[in-house]
C-alpha positions as CSV (number, residue, x, y, z in Angstrom):
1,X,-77.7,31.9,33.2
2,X,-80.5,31.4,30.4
3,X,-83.4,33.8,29.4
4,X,-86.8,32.3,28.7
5,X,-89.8,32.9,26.1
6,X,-92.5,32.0,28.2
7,X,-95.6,30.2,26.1
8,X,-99.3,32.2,25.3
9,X,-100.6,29.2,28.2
10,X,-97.9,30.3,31.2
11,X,-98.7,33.9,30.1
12,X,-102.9,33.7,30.6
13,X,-101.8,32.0,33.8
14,X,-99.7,34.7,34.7
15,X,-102.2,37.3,33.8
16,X,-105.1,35.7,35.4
17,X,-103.0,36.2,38.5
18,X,-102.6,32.1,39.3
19,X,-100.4,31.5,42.3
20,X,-98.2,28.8,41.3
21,X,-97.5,30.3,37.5
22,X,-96.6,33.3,38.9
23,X,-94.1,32.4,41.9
24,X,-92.7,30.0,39.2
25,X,-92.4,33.2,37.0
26,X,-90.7,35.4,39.3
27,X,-88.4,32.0,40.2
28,X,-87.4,32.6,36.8
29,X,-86.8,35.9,36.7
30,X,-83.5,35.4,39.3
31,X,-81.9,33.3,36.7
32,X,-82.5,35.3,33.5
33,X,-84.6,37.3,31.4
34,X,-88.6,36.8,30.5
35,X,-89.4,37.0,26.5
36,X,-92.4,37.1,24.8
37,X,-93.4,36.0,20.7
38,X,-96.0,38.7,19.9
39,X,-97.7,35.7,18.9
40,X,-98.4,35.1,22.1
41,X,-99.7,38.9,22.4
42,X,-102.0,38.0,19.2
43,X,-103.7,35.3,21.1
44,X,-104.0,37.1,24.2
45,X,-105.4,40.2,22.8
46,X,-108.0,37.7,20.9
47,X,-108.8,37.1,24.4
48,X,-108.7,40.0,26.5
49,X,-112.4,41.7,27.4
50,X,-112.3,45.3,26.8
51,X,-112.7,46.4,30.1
52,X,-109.6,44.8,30.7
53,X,-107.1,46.0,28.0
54,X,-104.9,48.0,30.0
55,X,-104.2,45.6,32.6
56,X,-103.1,43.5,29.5
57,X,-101.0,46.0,28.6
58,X,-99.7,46.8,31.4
59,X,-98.8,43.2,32.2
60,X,-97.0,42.6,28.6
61,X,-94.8,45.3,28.3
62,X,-92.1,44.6,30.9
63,X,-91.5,41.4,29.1
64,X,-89.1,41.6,25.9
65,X,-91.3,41.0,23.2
66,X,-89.7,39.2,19.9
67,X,-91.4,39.7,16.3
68,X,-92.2,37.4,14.0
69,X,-89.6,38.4,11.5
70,X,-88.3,36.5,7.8
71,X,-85.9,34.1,9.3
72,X,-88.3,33.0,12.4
73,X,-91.6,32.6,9.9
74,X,-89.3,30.4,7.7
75,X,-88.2,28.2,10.6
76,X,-91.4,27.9,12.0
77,X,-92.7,26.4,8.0
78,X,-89.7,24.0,8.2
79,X,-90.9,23.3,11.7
80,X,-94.3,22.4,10.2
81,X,-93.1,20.8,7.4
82,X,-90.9,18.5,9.4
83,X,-94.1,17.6,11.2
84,X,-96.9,17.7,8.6
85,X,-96.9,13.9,8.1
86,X,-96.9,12.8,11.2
87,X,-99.6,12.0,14.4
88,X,-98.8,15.2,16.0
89,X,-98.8,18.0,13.5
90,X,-98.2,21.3,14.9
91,X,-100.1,24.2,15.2
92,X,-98.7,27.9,13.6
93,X,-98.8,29.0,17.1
94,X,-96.5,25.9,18.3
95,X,-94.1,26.7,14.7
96,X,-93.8,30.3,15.6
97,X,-93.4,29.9,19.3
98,X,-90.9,27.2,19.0
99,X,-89.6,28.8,16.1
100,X,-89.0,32.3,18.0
101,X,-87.3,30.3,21.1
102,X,-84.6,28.5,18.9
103,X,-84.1,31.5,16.8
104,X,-83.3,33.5,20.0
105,X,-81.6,30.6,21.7
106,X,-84.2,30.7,24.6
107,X,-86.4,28.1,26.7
108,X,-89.4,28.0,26.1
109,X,-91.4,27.7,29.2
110,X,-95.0,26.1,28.6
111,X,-97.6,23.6,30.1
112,X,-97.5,21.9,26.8
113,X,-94.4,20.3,26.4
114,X,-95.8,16.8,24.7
115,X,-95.7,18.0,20.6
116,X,-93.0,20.1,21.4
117,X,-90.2,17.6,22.8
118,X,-88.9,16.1,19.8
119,X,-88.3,19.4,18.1
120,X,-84.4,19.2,18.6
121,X,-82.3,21.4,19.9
122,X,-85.2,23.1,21.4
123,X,-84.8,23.6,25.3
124,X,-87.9,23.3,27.0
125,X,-89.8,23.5,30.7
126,X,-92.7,21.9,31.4
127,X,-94.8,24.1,33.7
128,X,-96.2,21.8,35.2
129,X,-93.3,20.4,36.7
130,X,-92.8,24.0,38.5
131,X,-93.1,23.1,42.2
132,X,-89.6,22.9,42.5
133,X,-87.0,25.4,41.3
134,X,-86.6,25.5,37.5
């Protein structure tokens, strides 16, 4: 059994009511728990129309919502750090996310998976791939 933090792009799928994220979403749900960073909720709610803000939070708070506490905000700079130099920096969002997952020992469930692969031991699931069971 493993718990996932699903990423700010499965949740907008999810919340936009797309048929595939969310069967893949429920599919998830019979092997474990569904977490959130809230900085995935900080991105959404930079996104969310105001006629629509209580269906936003009404679709965020069944999920089990993780802060962006000391320890995760200094993983997520050695995250960057460790990636600064290279091709494929990471965005804060990417730190914190991945950051949050490991520090939680969750998956992290997302669409983006390519600059996240190579942060070790993070577990990841490529949306994309979610036809079949995860």
């Amino acid at each position: 059994m493993s718990d996932y933090l699903l990423d700010t792009d499965v949740l907008i799928r999810c919340l936009r009511g797309v048929a595939e994220t969310l069967t893949f979403a429920q599919q998830l749900t019979e092997q474990g728990d569904l977490h959130t960073s809230v900085w995935s909720h900080l991105e959404i709610w930079l996104v969310t129309q105001p006629n629509d803000q209580k269906q936003t939070q009404d679709f965020l708070t069944p999920f089990i919502a993780h802060p962006v506490n000391e320890e995760i905000a200094r993983r997520a700079a050695e995250l960057l750090r460790l990636r600064g130099e290279t091709e494929a920096p990471l965005t804060y969002a990417e730190a914190v996310i991945a950051a949050t997952a490991l520090h939680h020992g969750l998956t992290l469930v997302t669409y983006n998976t390519k600059n996240l692969e190579s942060l070790m031991p993070l577990r990841l699931i490529n949306s994309n791939l979610s036809r079949g069971a995860p």
